[in-house]
C-alpha positions in Angstrom: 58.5 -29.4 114.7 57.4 -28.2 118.3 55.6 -30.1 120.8 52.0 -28.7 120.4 50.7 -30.9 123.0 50.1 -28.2 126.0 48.7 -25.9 123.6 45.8 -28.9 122.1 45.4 -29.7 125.9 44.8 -26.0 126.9 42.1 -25.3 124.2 40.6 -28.5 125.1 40.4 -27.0 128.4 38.9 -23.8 127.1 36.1 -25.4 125.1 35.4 -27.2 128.1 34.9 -24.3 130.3 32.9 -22.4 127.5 30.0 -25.5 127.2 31.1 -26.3 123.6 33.4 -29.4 124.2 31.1 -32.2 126.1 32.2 -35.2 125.2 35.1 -37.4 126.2 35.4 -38.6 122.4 35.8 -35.2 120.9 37.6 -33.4 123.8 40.7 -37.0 123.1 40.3 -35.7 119.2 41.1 -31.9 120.2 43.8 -33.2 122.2 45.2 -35.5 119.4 44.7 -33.3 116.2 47.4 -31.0 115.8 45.7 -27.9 114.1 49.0 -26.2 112.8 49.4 -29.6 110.3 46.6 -28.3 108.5 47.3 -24.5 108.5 50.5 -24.7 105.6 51.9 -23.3 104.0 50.5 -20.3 106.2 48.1 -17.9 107.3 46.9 -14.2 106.7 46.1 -12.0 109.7 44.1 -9.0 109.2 45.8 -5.4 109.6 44.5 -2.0 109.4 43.4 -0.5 106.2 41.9 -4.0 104.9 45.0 -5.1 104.1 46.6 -8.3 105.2 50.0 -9.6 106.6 51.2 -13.1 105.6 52.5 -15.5 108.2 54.3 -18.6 107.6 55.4 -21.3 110.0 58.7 -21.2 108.2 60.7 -18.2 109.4 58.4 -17.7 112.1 59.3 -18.0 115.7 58.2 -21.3 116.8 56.2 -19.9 120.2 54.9 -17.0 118.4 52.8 -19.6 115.7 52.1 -21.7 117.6 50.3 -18.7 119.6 48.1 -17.8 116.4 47.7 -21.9 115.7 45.6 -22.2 119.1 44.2 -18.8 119.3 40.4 -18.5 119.7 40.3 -17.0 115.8 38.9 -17.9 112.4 42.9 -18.1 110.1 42.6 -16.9 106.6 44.8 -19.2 104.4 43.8 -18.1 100.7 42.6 -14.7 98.8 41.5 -14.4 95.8 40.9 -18.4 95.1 44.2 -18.6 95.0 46.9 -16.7 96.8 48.9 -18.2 99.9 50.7 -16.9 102.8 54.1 -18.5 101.1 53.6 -16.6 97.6 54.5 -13.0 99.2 56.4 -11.1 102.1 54.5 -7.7 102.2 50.7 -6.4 103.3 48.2 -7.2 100.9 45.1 -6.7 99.8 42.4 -9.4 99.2 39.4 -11.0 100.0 39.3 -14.3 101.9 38.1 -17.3 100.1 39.4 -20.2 102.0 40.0 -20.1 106.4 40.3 -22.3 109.2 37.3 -21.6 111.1 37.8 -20.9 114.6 38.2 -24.0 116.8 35.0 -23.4 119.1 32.7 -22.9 115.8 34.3 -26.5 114.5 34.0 -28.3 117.7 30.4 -26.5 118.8 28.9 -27.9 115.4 30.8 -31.8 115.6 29.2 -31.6 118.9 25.8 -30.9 117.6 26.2 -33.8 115.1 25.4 -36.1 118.0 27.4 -39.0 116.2 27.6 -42.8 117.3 31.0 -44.8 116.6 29.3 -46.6 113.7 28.0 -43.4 111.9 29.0 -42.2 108.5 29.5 -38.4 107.7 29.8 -36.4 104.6 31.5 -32.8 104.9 30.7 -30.2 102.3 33.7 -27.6 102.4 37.0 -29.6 103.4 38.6 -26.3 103.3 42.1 -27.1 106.0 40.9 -30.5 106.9 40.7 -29.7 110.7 37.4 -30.8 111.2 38.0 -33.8 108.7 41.0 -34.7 111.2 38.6 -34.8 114.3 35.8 -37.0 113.0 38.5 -39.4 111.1 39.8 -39.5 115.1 36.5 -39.9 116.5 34.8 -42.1 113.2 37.8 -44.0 111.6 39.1 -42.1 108.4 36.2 -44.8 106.1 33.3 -43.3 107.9 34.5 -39.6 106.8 34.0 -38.0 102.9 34.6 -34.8 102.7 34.3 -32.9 99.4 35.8 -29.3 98.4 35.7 -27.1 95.7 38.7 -25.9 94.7 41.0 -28.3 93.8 44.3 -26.4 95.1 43.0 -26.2 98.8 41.8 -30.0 98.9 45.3 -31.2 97.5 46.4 -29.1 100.8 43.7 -30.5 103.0 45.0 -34.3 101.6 48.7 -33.4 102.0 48.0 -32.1 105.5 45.4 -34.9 106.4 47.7 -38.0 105.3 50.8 -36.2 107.1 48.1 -36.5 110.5 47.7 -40.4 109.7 44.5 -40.1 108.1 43.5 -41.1 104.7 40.3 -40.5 104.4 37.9 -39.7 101.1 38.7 -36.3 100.3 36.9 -35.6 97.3 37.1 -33.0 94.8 33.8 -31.0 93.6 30.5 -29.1 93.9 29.5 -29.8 97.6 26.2 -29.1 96.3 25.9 -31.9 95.0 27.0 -34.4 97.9 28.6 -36.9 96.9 26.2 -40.0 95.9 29.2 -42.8 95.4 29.0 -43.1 99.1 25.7 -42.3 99.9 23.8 -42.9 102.2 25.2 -41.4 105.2 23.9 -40.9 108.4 24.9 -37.1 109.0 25.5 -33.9 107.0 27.5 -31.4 108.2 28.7 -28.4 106.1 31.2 -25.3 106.4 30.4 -23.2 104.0 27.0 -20.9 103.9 24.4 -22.0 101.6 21.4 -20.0 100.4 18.9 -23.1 100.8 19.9 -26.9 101.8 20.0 -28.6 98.7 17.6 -31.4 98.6 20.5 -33.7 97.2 22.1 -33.6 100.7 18.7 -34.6 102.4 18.1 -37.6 99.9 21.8 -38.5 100.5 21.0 -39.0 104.0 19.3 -42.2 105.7 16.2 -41.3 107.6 16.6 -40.3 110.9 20.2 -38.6 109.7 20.9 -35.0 110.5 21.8 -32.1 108.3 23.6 -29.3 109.7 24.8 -26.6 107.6 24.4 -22.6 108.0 21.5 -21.1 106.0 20.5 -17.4 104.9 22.0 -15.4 102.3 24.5 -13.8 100.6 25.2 -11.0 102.7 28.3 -12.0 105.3 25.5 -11.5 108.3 22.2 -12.7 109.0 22.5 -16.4 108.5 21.6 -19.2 111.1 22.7 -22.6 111.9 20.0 -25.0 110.8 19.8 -28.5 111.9 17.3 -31.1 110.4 15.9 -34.5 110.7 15.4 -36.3 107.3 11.5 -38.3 107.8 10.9 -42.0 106.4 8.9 -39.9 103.8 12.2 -37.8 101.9 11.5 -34.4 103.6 13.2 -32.9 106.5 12.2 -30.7 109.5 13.8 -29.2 112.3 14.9 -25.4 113.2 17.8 -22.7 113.6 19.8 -23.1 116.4 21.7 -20.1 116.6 23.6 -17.6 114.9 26.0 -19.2 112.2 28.9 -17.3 110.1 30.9 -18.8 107.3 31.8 -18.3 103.6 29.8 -18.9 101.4 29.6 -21.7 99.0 31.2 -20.4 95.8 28.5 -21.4 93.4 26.4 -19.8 95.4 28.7 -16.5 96.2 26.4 -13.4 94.4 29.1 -11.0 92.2 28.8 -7.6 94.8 26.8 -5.0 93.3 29.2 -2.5 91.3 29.0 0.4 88.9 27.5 3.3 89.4 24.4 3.4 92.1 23.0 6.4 91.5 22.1 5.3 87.3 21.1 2.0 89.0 18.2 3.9 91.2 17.6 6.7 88.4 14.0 5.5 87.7 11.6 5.0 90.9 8.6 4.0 90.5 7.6 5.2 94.5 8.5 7.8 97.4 8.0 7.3 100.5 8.9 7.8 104.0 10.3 4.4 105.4 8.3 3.0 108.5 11.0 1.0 109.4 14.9 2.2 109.5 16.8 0.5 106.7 20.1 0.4 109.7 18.1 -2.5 111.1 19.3 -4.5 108.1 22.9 -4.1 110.4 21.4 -6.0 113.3 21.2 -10.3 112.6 17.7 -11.6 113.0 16.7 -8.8 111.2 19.0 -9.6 108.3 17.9 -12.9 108.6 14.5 -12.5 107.9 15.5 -9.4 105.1 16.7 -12.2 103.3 14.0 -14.6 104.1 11.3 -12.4 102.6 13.7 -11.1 99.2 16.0 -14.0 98.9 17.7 -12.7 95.9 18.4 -9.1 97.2 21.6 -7.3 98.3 21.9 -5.1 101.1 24.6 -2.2 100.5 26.2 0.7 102.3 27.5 4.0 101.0 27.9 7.8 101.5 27.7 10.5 99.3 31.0 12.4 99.2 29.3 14.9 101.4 29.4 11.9 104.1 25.3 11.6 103.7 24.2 8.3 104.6 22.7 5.7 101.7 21.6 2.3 101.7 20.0 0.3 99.2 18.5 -3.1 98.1 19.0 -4.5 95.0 17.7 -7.6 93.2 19.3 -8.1 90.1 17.3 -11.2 89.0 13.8 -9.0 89.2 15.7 -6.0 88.0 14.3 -4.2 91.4 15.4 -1.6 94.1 15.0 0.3 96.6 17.1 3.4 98.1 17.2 4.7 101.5 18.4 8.3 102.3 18.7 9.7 105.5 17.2 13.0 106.7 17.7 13.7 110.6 16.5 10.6 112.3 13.9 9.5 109.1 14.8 7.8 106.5 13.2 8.4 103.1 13.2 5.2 100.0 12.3 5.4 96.5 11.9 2.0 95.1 11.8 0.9 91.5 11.2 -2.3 89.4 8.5 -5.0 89.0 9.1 -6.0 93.2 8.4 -3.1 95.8 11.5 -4.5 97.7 11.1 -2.5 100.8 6.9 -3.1 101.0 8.0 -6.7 101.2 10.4 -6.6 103.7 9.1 -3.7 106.1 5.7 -5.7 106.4 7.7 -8.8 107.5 10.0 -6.6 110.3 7.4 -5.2 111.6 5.2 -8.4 112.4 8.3 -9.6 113.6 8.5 -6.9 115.9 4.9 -6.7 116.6 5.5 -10.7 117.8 8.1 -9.3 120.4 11.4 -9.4 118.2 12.0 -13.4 118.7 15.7 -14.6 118.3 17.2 -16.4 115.2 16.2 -19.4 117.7 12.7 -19.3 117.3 12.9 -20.0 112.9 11.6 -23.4 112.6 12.0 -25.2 108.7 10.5 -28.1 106.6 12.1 -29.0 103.3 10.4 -31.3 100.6 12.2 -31.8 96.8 10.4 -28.7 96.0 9.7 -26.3 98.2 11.5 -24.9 101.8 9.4 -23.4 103.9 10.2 -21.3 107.0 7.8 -19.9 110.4 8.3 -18.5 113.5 5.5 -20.8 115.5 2.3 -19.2 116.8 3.1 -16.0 114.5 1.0 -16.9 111.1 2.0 -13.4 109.6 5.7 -14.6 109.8 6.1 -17.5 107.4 8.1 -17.7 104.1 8.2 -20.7 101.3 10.7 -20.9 98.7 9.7 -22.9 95.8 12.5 -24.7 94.2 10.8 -26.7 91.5 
């Protein structure tokens, strides 16, 4: 096996200059963690045509992986919930279900944890068992659980994690549920995408503890890191940090809207010329706060074969709709079902807008066992609750 050192000690040096790596302690576990142990049997790199082309440290030139180990990149390493870069030779096609996230996303959100040496952390989302690897270096491997879904990936994750000298609590399950045997723990960090928090994480977690995980929903865009403070009294507070992409947590993952969409939107029960362009639903915050306001709807694209623009929301769960169709510059949406979809979110864009467009930065939260409540402070028009109970 080559010498990765140079390459651990360069990124080390490129977090650095970014801002992201701060702290002696991490920046020794960057430098000590090898990242390709816990990229086997391989990865998939993305190719034109949304295909993908396997890559496997065996066979490969040693310089050449070693290049895609420590480049600044998210690494797909399953499709499908199941298929690995070993099980075939030629392009593929597949969606990613399990990836090492890229290195300044892992160390930007350890960072963030703000742990002390006697602090114990539960992971939801092992998936490689990179990040594991740096907080068993910086914690010891006892203060560390970490708890995955899929069984196949966290018997990789183990595999790679003992070959590193670790051999820490890798459990295997829904990270939704935390994992109580070792509760409580003094920080939450998770990294996968969750619609909510689940309150199970925030009454696994002592008072004072932090949760961090990526909130918003299903839609691949429009979700936000959100970092909390669990109160003496079970809730939590605290706000979204930033912008935050990862997959989403598979018993959370909504099936993508299929079938035919024109039978789907055959019955409207309005007309209307849209206030607001539906293409905003592209940009982040907007998405964000799209999904805020209908928390069970799907945003999706599409063209007629003419290469007319559509866009639509649908909420499956309240059997609702809405359809946008372009005309010039003005967009026209029918919308049908017990919810008005579109009503509901175009009121909330445009007092966001009216506000000054605020960033993703600006969401503040409060979670109780039965509600989660978000607000944009000194805006009362923008506020959303989510009853859970």
């Amino acid at each position: 096996m080559t010498d990765t050192a140079p390459e651990r000690r360069a990124l080390a040096d490129r977090l650095e200059k970014s801002g992201v790596l701060t702290t002696p302690e991490w920046r020794a576990a960057v430098e000590a963690v090898p990242r390709e142990l816990f990229l086997h049997p391989g990865v998939f790199l993305p190719v034109e045509g949304g295909r993908w082309r396997p890559v496997t440290a065996v066979g490969s030139d040693p310089a050449e992986w070693a290049k895609i180990v420590y480049s600044d990149r998210s690494l797909t390493t399953q499709l499908d919930g199941h298929l690995t870069a070993d099980q075939v030779s030629d392009l593929v096609t597949g969606s990613p279900t399990s990836s090492s996230t890229t290195p300044f996303t892992v160390v930007d959100m350890v960072e963030r944890l703000e742990v002390e040496a006697a602090h114990r952390v539960l992971e939801i989302g092992t998936g490689t068992g990179y990040s594991s690897a740096l907080m068993c270096h910086r914690l010891g491997e006892d203060k560390v659980t970490t708890v995955e879904v899929d069984p196949a990936v966290s018997a990789r994750a183990d595999a790679a994690l003992e070959t590193a000298g670790f051999e820490t609590w890798t459990v295997t399950g829904d990270g939704l549920l935390g994992h109580p045997r070792r509760a409580p723990y003094d920080r939450v960090i998770a990294t996968c995408a969750v619609r909510r928090i689940p309150y199970t994480w925030i009454r696994q977690t002592k008072p004072g503890g932090i949760v961090l995980a990526t909130v918003g929903g299903t839609w691949g865009h429009g979700t936000g890191l959100a970092r909390v403070v669990v109160g003496e009294d079970g809730t939590a507070e605290g706000r979204i940090t930033g912008r935050s992409s990862f997959m989403q947590a598979r018993s959370q993952a909504a099936p993508p809207v299929s079938g035919d969409l024109s039978a789907r939107t055959a019955y409207a029960d309005s007309e209307r010329q849209a206030e607001v362009p539906p293409t905003l639903l592209e940009e982040w915050m907007p998405a964000f706060l799209a999904q805020l306001a209908a928390p069970g709807a799907q945003f999706v694209r599409a063209a007629t074969r003419d290469g007319a623009q559509l866009r639509y929301l649908f909420d499956p769960e309240r059997e609702s709709f809405a359809e946008f169709t372009a005309a010039g510059a003005a967009w026209t949406v029918r919308q049908g079902g017990p919810v008005a979809l579109w009503d509901v979110v175009e009121r909330d864009l445009t007092a966001w807008r009216d506000a000054g467009s605020p960033d993703i930065s600006a969401v503040r939260l409060h979670l109780t066992d039965r509600s989660h409540t978000y607000w944009i402070e000194d805006h009362p028009l923008l506020i959303w609750q989510h009853h859970v109970a």
